[in-house]
N, C-alpha and C positions, 0 to 999 in steps of 0.2 A: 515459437510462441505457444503452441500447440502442446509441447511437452509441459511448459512451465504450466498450464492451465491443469494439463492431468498431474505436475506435482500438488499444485496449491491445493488440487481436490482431494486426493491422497490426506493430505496435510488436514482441512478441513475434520475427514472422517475421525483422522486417528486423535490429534490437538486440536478441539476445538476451541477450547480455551487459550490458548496458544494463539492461533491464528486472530481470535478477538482481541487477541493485545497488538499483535503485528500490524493488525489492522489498523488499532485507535492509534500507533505510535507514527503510522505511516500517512494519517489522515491532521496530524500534530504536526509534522515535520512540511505536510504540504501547507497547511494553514500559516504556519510559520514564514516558507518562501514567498506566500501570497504575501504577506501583510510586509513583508522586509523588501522584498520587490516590485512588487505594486503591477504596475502595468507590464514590466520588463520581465515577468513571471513566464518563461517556456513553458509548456507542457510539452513533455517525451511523447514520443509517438508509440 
């Protein structure tokens, strides 16, 4: 988890813009599972 945190950071500096999409596709794709699954919605650890 530790590494993934110094890539995303890494990632941040170099693609910010990049990561702004990553982000809103990634915050899309959960809102999506929210609303299609409702209560049976996991959140990963």
């Amino acid at each position: 988890m530790g590494a993934l945190a110094i890539a995303f950071g890494i990632l941040v500096i170099i693609f910010p813009q990049l990561v702004g999409i990553l982000v809103g596709i990634f915050f899309i794709i959960v809102g999506i599972n929210i609303l299609a699954f409702g209560n049976r919605f996991t959140r990963l650890p």
